[in-house]
C-alpha positions in Angstrom: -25.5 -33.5 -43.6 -27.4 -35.5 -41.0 -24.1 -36.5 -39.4 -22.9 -32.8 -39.4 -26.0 -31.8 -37.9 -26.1 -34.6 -35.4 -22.7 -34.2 -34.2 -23.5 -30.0 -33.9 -26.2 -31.3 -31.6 -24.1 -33.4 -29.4 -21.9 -30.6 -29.0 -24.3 -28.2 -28.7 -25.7 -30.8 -25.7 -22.1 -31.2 -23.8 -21.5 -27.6 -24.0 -24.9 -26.4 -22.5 -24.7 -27.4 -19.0 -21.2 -25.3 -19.2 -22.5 -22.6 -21.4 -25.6 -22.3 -18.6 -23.3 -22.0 -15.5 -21.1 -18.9 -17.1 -24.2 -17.3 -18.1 -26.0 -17.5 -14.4 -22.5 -17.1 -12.0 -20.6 -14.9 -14.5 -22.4 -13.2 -17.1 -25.7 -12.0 -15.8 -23.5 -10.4 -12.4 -21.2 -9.0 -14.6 -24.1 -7.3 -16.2 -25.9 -6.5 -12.9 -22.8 -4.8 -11.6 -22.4 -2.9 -14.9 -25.8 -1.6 -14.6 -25.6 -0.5 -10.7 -22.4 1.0 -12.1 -24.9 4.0 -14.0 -26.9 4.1 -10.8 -27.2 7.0 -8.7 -27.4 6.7 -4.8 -29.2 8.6 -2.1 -27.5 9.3 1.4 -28.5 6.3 3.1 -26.4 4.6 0.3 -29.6 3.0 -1.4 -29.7 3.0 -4.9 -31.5 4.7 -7.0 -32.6 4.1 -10.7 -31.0 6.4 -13.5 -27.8 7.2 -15.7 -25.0 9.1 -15.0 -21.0 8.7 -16.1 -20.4 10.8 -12.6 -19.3 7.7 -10.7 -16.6 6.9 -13.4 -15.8 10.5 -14.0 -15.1 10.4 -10.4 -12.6 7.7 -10.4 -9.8 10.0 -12.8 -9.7 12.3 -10.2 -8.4 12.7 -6.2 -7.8 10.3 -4.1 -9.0 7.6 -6.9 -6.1 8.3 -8.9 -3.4 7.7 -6.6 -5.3 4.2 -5.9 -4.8 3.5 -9.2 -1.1 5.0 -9.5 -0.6 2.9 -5.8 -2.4 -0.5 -7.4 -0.3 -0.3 -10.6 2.9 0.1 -8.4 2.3 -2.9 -6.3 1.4 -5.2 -9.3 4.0 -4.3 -11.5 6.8 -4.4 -8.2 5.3 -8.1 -7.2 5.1 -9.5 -10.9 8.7 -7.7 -11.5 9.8 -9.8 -8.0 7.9 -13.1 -8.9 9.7 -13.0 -12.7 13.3 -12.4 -11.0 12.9 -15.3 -8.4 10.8 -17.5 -10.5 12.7 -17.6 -13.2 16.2 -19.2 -11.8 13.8 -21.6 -10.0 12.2 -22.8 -12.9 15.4 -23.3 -14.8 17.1 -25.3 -11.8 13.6 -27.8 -11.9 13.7 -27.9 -15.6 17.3 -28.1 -16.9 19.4 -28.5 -13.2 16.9 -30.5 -11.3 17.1 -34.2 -13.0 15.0 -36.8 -11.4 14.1 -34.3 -8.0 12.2 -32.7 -10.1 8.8 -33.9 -9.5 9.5 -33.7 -6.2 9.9 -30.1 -6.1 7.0 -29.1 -8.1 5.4 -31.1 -5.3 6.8 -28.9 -3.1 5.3 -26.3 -5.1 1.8 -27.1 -5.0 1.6 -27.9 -1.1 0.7 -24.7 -0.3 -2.1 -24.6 -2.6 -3.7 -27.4 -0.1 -3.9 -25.0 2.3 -6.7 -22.2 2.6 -5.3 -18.9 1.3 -5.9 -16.7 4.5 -4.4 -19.6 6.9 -0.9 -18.8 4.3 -1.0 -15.5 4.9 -1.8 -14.7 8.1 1.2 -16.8 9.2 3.2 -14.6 7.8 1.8 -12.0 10.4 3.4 -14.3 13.0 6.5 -14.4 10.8 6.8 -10.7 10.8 5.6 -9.5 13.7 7.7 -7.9 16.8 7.8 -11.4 18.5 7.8 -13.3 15.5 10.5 -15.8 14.3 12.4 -13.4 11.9 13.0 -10.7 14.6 13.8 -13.6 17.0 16.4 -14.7 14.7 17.3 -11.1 13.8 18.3 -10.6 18.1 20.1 -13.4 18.3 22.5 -13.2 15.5 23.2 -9.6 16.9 21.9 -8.0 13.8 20.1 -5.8 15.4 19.1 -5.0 19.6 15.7 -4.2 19.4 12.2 -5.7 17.1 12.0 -4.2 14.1 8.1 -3.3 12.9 7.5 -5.2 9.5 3.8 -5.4 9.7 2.1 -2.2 8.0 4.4 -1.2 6.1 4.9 -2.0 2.0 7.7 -4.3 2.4 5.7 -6.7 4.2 2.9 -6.4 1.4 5.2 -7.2 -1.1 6.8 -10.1 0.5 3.1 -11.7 0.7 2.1 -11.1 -2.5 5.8 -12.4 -4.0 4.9 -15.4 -1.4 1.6 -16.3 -3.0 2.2 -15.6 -6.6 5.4 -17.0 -6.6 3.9 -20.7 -7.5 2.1 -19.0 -10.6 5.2 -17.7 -11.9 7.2 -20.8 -11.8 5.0 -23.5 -13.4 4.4 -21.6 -16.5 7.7 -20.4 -17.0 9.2 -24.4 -16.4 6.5 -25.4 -18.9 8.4 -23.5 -21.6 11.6 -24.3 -20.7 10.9 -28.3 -20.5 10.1 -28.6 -24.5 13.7 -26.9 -25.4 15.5 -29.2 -27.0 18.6 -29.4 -25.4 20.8 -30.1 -29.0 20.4 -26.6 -29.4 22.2 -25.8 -26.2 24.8 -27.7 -27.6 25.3 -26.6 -30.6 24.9 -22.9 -29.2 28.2 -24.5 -27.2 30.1 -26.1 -30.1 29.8 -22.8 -31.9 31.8 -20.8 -28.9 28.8 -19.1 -27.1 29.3 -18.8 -23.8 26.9 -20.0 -21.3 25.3 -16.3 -20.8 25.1 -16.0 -24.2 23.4 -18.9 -24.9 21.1 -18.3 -22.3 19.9 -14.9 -24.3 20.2 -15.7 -27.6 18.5 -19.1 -27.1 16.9 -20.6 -23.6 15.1 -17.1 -22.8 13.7 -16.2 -26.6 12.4 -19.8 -26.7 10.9 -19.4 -22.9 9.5 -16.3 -23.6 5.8 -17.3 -23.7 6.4 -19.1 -20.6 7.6 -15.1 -18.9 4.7 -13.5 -20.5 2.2 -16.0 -19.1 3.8 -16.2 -16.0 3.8 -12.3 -16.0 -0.4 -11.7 -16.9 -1.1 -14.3 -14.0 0.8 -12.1 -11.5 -0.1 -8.9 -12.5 -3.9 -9.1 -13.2 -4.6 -10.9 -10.0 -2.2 -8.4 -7.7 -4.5 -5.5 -8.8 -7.1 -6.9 -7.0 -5.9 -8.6 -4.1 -7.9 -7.9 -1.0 -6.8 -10.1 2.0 -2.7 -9.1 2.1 -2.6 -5.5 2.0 -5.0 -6.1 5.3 -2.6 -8.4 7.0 0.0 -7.6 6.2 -0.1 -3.8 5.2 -2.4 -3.3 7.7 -4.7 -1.5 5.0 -2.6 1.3 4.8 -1.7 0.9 1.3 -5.8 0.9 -0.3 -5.4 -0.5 -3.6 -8.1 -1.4 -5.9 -9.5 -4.2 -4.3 -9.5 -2.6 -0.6 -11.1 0.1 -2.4 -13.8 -2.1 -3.9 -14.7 -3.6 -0.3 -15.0 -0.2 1.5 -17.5 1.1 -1.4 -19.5 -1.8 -0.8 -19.3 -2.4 2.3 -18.3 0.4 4.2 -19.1 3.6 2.6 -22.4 1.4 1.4 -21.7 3.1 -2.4 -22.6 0.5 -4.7 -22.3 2.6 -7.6 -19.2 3.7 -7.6 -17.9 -0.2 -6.1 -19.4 -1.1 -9.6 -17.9 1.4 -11.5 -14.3 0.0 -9.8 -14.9 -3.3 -10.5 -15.6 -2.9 -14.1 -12.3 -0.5 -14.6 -10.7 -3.9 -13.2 -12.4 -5.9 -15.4 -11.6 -4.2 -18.1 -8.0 -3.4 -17.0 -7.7 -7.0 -16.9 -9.0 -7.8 -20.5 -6.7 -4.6 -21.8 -3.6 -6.9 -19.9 -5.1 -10.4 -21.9 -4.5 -8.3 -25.3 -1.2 -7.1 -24.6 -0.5 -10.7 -23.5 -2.1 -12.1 -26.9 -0.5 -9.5 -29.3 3.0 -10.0 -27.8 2.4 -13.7 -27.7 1.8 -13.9 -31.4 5.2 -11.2 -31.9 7.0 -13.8 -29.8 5.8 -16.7 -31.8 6.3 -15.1 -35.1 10.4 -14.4 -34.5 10.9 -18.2 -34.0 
């Protein structure tokens, strides 16, 4: 018993330093913002104390509801992007790849040494009237005058497939590196074609891999702030623009609170989905 309880103290020891951090940066802010979320606000924006559901009643109606209906669109088109390019790159690195492939998850991670908002705002130079692609675009007679790509959705998308396309790959690879390859074969000895073998057993056995691959795109995209600015030129306000305006600009901390803790708990409700269909996944092996 003394051992028990001395190693439950060590424990207890290693974990506090951890355990104190979540609770100061994560769990008392997350409460703060969950209170100011009740708040109610005067029309200088400060707030004021009492209780009312009016600022997330607010939210299901108007101009709220297509920002949710514009969010969910975005997410689910970039994570539906990421999955359909990320996949056939993961399989080339884990099955096609051989001793390169090191060297291309290298590749994969240099861009994460690099400060997010440098990333994306060169795309801005990318896309823009003078930029390379409408450059190249002239001078392969494609077209005879600059096409605008900044502002509009496309662009969006192409900088959020651009910096959640790492995040769908490594996942995805690190599902399809423990298959062992002997069932490939013998999926091939017994006549199945390399498309069927492919569906009946790389992608069943991958499948965790997709559906991780799919939560880290999708949750994140809902609240992305700094590409739908470059890129979209804030046209398209999604969840996160929306959450920096109410703080910021319309000075509404209430209802900013009230939309980040629909996110938060949009993103916990996408967690379960991921959990439940993980353990339906693991269960038909």
């Amino acid at each position: 018993m003394r051992r028990e309880r001395r190693e439950q103290l060590q424990t207890g020891l290693m974990l506090a330093p951890s355990v104190l951090l979540l609770a100061v940066f994560v769990l008392i802010p997350i409460c703060v913002v969950f209170a100011y979320s009740f708040a109610l606000r005067d029309p200088y924006g400060a707030v004021l104390p009492g209780f009312t559901f009016d600022n997330y009643r607010d939210l299901f109606q108007g101009v709220y509801l297509q920002i949710f209906v514009n969010s969910f669109y975005l997410a689910g088109m970039t994570t539906a992007l990421c999955l359909l390019i990320g996949y056939p790159v993961a399989y080339f690195i884990a099955f096609k790849a051989g001793r390169a492939a090191p060297a291309l998850l290298l590749l994969l991670l240099i861009p994460f040494w690099i400060n997010f908002l440098i990333r994306i705002s060169a795309w801005v130079v990318l896309l823009g009237r003078g930029g390379l692609i409408n450059q190249g675009l002239l001078l392969s007679g494609l077209i005879d005058v600059p096409v605008g790509m900044l502002g509009t959705v496309g662009a969006t998308l192409v900088g959020m497939v651009y910096a959640f396309l790492p995040v769908t790959v490594f996942p995805i690879y690190a599902a399809l590196t423990p298959i062992d390859r002997r069932l490939l074969e013998a999926g091939a000895d017994l006549g199945a074609g390399p498309a069927e073998t492919f569906f009946r057993i790389t992608l069943p056995l991958s499948l965790p891999g997709v559906l991780a691959a799919a939560l880290f795109v999708f949750v994140p995209s809902m609240g992305v702030f700094a590409i739908p600015v470059l890129l979209g030129g804030g046209k398209e306000i999604i969840l996160g623009n929306l959450i920096v305006q109410l703080f910021l600009e319309f000075r509404n901390i209430p209802a900013g609170s009230a939309v980040s803790i629909l996110l938060l708990v949009l993103s916990g409700f996408g967690i379960l989905l991921y959990m439940r269909a993980l353990r339906r996944v693991e269960a038909m092996k």
